[in-house]
C-alpha positions in Angstrom: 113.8 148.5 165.1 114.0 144.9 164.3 117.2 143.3 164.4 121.7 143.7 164.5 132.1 150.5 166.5 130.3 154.3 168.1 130.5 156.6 171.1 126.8 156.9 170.3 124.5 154.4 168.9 121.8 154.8 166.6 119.4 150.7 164.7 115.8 151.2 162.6 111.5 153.6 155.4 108.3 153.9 152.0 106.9 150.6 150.5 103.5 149.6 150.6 101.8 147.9 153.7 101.9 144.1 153.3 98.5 144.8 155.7 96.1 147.1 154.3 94.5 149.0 157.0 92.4 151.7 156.0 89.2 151.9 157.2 90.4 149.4 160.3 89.3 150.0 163.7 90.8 148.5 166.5 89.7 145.1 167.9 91.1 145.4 171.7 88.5 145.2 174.3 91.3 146.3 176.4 90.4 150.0 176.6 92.6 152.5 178.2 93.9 153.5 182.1 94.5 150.4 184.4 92.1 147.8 183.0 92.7 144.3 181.7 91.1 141.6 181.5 91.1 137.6 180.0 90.0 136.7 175.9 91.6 139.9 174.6 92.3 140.3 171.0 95.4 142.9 171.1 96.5 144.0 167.3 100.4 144.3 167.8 102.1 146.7 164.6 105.3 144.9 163.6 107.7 144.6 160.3 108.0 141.0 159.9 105.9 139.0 161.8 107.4 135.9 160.5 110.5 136.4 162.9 110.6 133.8 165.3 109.7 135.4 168.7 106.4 136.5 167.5 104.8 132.6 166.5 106.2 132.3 169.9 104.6 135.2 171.5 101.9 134.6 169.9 101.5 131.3 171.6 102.6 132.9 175.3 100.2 134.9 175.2 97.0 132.9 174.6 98.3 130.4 177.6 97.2 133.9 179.6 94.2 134.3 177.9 95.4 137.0 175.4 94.2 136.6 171.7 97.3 138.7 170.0 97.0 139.4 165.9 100.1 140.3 164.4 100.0 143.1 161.8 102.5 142.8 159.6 104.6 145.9 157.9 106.3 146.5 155.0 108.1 149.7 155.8 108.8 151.4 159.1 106.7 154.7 158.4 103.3 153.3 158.6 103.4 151.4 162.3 103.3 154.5 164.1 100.1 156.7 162.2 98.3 153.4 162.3 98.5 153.4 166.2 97.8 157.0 166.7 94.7 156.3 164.6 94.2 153.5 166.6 94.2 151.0 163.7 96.5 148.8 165.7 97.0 148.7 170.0 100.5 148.6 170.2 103.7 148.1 168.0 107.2 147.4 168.1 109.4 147.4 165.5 111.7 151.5 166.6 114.2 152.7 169.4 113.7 155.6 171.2 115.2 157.9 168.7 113.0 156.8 166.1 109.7 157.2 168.1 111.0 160.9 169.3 111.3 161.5 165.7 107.8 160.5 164.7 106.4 162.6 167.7 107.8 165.6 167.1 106.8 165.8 163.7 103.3 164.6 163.9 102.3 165.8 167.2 101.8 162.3 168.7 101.9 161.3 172.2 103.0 157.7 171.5 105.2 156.5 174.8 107.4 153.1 175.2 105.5 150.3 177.7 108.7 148.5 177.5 112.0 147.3 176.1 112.6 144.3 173.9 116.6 144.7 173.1 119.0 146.3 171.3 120.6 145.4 168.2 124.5 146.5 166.5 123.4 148.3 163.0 126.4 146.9 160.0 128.2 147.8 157.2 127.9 145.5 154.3 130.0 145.0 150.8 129.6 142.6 148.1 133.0 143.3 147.0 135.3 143.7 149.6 136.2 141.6 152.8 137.2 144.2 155.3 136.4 148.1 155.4 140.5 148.3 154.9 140.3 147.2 151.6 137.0 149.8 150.4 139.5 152.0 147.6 139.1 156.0 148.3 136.6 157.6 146.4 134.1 154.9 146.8 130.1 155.1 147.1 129.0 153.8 150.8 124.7 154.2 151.4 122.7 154.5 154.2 119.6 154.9 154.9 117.5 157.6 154.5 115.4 158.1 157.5 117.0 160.2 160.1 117.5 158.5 162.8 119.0 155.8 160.8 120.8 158.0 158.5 122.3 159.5 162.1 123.1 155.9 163.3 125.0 154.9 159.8 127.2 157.7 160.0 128.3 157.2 163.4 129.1 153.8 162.2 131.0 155.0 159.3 133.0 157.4 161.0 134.1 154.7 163.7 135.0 152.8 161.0 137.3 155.4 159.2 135.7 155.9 156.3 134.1 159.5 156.7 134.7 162.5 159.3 131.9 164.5 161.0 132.1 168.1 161.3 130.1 167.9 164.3 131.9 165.0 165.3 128.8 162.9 165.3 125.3 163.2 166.8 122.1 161.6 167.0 121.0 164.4 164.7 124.0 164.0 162.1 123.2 163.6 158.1 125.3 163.8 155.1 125.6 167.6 154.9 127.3 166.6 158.1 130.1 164.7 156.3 133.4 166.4 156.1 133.7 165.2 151.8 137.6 166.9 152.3 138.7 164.5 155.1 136.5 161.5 154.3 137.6 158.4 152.5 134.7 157.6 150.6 131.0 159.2 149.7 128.1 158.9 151.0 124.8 158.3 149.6 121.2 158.4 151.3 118.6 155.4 149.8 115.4 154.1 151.4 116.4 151.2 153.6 114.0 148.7 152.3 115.6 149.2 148.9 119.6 149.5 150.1 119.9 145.3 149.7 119.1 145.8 146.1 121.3 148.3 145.8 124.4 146.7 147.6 125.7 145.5 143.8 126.1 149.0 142.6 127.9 150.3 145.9 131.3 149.9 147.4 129.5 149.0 150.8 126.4 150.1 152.7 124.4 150.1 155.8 121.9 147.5 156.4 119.1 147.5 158.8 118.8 144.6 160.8 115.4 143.7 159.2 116.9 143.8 156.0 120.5 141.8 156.1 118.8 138.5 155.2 117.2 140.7 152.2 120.4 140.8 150.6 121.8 137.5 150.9 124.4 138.1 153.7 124.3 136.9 157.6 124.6 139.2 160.4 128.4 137.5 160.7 129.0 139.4 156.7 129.2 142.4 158.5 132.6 144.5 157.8 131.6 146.8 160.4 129.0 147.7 163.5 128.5 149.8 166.5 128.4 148.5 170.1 124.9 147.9 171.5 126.7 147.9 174.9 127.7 151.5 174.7 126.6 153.1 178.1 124.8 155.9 175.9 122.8 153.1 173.8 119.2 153.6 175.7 118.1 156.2 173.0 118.2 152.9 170.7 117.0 150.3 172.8 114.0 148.9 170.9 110.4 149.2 172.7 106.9 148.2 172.2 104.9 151.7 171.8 101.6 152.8 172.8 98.8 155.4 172.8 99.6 157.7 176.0 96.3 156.5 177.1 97.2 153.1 177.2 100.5 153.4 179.0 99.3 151.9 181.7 97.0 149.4 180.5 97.8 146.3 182.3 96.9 143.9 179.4 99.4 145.4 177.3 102.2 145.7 180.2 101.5 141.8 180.6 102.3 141.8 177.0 105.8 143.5 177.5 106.2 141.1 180.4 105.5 137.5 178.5 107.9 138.9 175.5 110.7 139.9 177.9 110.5 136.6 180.0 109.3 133.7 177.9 111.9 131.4 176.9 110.2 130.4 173.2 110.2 134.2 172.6 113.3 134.7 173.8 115.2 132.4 171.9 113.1 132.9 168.7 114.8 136.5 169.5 118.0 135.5 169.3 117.3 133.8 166.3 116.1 136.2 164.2 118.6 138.5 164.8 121.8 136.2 164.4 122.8 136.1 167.8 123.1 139.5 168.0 120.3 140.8 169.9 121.1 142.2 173.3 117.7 141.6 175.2 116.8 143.7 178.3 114.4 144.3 180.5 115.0 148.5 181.4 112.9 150.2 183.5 109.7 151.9 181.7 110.5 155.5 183.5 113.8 155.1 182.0 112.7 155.0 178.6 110.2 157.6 178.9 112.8 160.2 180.4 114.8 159.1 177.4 111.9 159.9 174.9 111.2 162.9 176.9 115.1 164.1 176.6 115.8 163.1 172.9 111.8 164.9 171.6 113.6 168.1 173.4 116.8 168.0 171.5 115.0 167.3 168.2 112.7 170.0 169.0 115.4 172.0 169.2 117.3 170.9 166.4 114.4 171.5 164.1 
């Protein structure tokens, strides 16, 4: 989902695929249920696979016999249909939220295998130094995907700029935003393209994949959430797969060598500014946390 004040968190849009895949069928021998085995070619789904952890992971991962391609994203839409086709094995670029999000509407029984961390989303200006100095009446973006678009306002609202009516859920957008009691406006833009846009907006919210975009460090930030919020598991960023493959013990080594491996670890850190919280949570606790947030966005439908 990726990578970098609210009671609630919420961190990960449509541009073309930097990796065409139509027509592409899977290349894992891996199969589904329990079985795993040496010289594997796994196809991982990510956005960015010239982050640091994954040349790394990469590299883990053939000292245990496991041939991993990286395909590379443009946009976080496409990952997710491209492993329910079974184009790709596994991916990981969301958090939970996202991935409940994608279910729900597609009928997909993608599940999390694992956790990789969790990452504070910020606010970004070109033109001011502080969120203090952003003038009332100003234009703030976020991005347009909803669980994003949840997150951002969250972060906004910690920050003083807007009011919720709700007072701020995982299912919040800008018809949410209470214009009377709110210091600036809001408007929604597709996160790949908000970096561009910064210029031509008081301040906006960046996705982690897309600070370096727009010319600013993780440390530019004028404003973020706090990835160690007790209610931050619905954001904790996973590796995804078919609910077939959930148990597939070539993939679970997978999760393992990216959670323990130094290389990866560090390449991690790295990528995200130093901002990356990494964890190791227990698999049954991210699927009771799917399970939970699919009901509440089936419900908020």
């Amino acid at each position: 989902m990726s990578r970098r004040t609210t009671s609630l968190l919420a961190a990960l849009a449509a541009v073309p695929l930097v990796v065409a895949l139509a027509g592409c069928a899977t290349s894992s021998d891996a199969g589904s249920g329990d079985s795993g085995s040496s010289d594997e070619t796994v196809k991982i789904g990510v956005v960015g696979k010239g982050d640091p952890q994954w040349p790394a992971f990469v590299d883990a991962a053939a000292e245990e016999g496991i041939t991993v391609e990286l395909v590379d994203f443009g946009s976080y839409e496409q990952p997710n249909p491209a492993l329910s086709e079974g184009e790709i094995d596994l991916n990981q670029f969301q958090h939970i939220v996202y991935l409940a999000d994608y279910n729900v509407n597609s009928g997909s029984d993608l599940e999390p295998i694992g956790s990789t961390a969790i990452y504070p989303l910020g606010l970004y200006s070109k033109k001011y130094d502080d969120v203090d100095s952003i003038p009332e009446g100003e234009t703030v973006a976020v991005p347009d995907d909803a669980s994003n678009q949840a997150r951002a306002l969250l972060v906004l609202q910690s920050a003083g700029l807007i009011e919720l009516k709700s007072g701020g859920t995982i299912f919040s957008d800008i018809a949410d935003v209470d214009t009377a009691k709110s210091k600036v406006k809001v408007t929604a833009l597709e996160a790949a393209l908000i970096p561009t846009s910064l210029p031509d907006v008081a301040a906006a919210i960046i996705n982690n994949d897309f600070v370096e975009d727009a010319g600013l460090t993780f440390d530019d930030a004028i404003a973020q959430d706090d990835p160690e919020d007790p209610n931050a598991l619905p954001y904790v960023n996973i590796f995804a797969a078919r609910a077939e493959d959930a148990d597939n013990e070539t993939y679970l080594k997978l999760v393992e060598i990216f959670q323990t491996d130094e290389a990866v670890q560090k390449g991690l850190s790295e990528s995200s500014g130093n901002t990356a919280v990494a964890l190791q949570t227990p698999v049954e606790d991210l699927v009771a946390s799917l399970e939970k947030v699919q009901k509440d966005t089936e419900e908020n439908k």
